[in-house]
Every structure is written in C-alpha cells, then in structure tokens.
C-alpha positions in Angstrom: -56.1 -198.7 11.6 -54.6 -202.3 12.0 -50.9 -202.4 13.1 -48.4 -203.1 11.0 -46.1 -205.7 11.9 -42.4 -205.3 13.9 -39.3 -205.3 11.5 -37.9 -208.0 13.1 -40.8 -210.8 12.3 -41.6 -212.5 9.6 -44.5 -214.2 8.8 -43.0 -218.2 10.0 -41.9 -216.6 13.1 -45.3 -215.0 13.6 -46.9 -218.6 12.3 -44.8 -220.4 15.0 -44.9 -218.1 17.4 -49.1 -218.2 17.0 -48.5 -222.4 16.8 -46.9 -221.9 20.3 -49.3 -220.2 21.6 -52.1 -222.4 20.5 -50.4 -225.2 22.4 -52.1 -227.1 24.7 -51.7 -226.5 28.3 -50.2 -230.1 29.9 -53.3 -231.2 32.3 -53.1 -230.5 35.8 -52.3 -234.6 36.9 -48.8 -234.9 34.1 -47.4 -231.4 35.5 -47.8 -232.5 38.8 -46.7 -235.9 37.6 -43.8 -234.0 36.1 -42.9 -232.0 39.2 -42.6 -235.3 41.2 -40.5 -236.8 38.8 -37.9 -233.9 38.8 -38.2 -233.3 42.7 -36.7 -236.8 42.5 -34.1 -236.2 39.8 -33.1 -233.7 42.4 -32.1 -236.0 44.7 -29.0 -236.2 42.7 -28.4 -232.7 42.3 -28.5 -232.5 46.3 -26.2 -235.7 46.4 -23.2 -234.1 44.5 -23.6 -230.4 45.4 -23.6 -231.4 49.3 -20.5 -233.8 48.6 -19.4 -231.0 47.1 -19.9 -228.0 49.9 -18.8 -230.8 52.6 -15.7 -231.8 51.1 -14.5 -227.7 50.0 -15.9 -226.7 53.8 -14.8 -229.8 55.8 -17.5 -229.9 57.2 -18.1 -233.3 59.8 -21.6 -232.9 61.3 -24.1 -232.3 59.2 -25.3 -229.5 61.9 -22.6 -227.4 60.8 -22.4 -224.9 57.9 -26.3 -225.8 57.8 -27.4 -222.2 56.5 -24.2 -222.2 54.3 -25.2 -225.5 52.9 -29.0 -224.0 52.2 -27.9 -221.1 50.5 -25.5 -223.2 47.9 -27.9 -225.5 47.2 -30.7 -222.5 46.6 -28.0 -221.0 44.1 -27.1 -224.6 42.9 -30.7 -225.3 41.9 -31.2 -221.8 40.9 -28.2 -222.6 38.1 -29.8 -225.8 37.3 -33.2 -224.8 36.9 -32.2 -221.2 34.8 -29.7 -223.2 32.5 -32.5 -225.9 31.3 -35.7 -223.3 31.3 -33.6 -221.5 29.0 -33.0 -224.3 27.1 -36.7 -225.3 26.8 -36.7 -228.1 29.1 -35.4 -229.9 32.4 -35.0 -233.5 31.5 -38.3 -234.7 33.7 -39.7 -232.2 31.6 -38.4 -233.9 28.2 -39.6 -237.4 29.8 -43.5 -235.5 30.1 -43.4 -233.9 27.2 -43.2 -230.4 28.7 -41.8 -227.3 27.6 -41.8 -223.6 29.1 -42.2 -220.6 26.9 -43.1 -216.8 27.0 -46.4 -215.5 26.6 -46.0 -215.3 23.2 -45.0 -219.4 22.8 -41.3 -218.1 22.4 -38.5 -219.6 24.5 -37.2 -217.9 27.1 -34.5 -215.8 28.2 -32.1 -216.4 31.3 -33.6 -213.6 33.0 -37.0 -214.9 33.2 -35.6 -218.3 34.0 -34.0 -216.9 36.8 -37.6 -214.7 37.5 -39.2 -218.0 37.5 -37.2 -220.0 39.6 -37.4 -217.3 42.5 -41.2 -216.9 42.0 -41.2 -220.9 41.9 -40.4 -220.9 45.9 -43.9 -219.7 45.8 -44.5 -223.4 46.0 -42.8 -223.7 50.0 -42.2 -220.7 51.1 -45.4 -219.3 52.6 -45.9 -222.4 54.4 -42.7 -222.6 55.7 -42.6 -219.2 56.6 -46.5 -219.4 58.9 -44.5 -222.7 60.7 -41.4 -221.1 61.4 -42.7 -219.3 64.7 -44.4 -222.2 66.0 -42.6 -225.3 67.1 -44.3 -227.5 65.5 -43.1 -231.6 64.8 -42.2 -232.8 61.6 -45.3 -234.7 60.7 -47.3 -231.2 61.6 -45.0 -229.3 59.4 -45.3 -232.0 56.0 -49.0 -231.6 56.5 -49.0 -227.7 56.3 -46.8 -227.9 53.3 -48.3 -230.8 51.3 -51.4 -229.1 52.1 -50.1 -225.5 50.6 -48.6 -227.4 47.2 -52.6 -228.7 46.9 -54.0 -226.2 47.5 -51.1 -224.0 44.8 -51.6 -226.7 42.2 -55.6 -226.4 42.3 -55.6 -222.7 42.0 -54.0 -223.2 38.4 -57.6 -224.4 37.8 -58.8 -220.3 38.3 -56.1 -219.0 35.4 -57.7 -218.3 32.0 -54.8 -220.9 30.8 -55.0 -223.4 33.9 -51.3 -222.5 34.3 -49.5 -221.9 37.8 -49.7 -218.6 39.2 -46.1 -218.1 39.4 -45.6 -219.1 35.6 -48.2 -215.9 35.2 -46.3 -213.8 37.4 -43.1 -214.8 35.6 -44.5 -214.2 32.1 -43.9 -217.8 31.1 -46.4 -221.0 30.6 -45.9 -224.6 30.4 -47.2 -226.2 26.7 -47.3 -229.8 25.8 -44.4 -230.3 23.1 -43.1 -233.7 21.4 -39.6 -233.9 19.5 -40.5 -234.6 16.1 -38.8 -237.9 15.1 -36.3 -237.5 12.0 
C-alpha cells in the first residue's frame, strides 16, 4: 500500500525538496577550498571578538584570561557559524557556491546548526586531544593536526554521498547551489 503523503506538503515543496536532494555534492578540492577560505575570514571574527574580551576584561598579557578567552571565542564562532547555517550559507560559502541543507535538501533549523557546529570540532579535536599529554613542539603538533584534517577530509570519499562524517552525524549535507540572477 503506497503512503500517502503528509498534510503539510504539497507537491512544489515535495518537487523542490526532491530537486534538493538531487543536488550535486560540491567536490572534495572546492569544500576544502571553501573551508580555507572561511578559516581566513575568521581571522576577522577572532580580531574583533578578542578586542572585544580584552577591552570588557582588561586584560594586558595575552597569557591571562587565556581559557576565558577560548571559551568566548568557541561561543563566538558557535553564534557565527549557527546564525549563517541557518541562513543557508556563510559568506565563503556564497563565494563557493555552497549551501548546507537537511537530509531531505531542506534548510535547516538552529538546532541542527548548533548540532553541527559542535560535531564540526570533530575536525581538531581528537588530535588535539592525543597531543595534549605529550609535550610536544609546535611544528610536531601542526603536523598531527594537518595530518588528522587529511586524513577527515579523505574519509568523505567512504560516504554514499562523499559528504563529511560530521555533516552525516548532524543530519545535514553540503550541495552545490548558484543564486539565480533576476
């Protein structure tokens, strides 16, 4: 017995929603591409949030209020990223033509923004987290975590949809999309 469609959808929601779907997965070379482009756009986020926390926390030596200053710039890039993944896009994103849906090609919610961001850090953290007990130098360290995002990036090539594991964790996928010129 074939299922019968929800209330809530029509048939051009179900049509866009299967267009979506359809979309092409962005290569592997212009999301990479794309993530270096916004890890440099971030430079600017850092810029003003840390003028920010120094100037409200007085702080003089950079030493000082370190922690605090990592844990307002996790919830600082936590806003940033959540706000534009809701939206569809970050602007390296727009410059790559590269937008972040659901499952279904819909966009997505806040919440799974937010899931996304925090199963992003799946991108550093493990690395970081098999240095921390060793004291190793800072060369040592760059090479453990360059070698982690490889290794991360290349595993995309084992999804069904060649997308990043934590976009499949997080429900979400990354589709190639252009802005139809009026």
């Amino acid at each position: 017995m074939p299922a019968s469609p929800t209330p809530s959808s029509t048939p051009q929601a179900d049509m866009a929603a299967q267009a979506s779907a359809a979309a092409a997965t962005p290569s592997l070379m212009r999301r990479m591409a794309c993530w270096l482009y916004e890890g440099m756009l971030m430079f600017g986020v850092v810029f003003i949030a840390g003028y920010l926390f120094g100037t409200l926390s007085q702080t003089r030596n950079a030493m000082d209020n370190r922690h605090a200053l990592q844990a307002f710039l996790f919830v600082v890039f936590g806003i940033y990223f959540t706000w534009f993944w809701a939206k569809g896009q970050t602007l390296a994103m727009k410059t790559w033509n590269i937008r972040v849906v659901d499952r279904a090609g819909h966009p997505i919610s806040q919440p799974r923004a937010l899931l996304r961001y925090v199963l992003s850090w799946l991108w550093f953290l493990p690395p970081l987290a098999a240095v921390s007990p060793f004291a190793l130098s800072g060369a040592e360290t760059t090479v453990l975590v360059i070698g982690w995002v490889a290794v991360w990036a290349i595993l995309a090539r084992f999804h069904p949809q060649r997308q990043f594991w934590h976009d499949a964790l997080a429900g979400t996928r990354l589709v190639h999309f252009e802005h139809r010129k009026k």
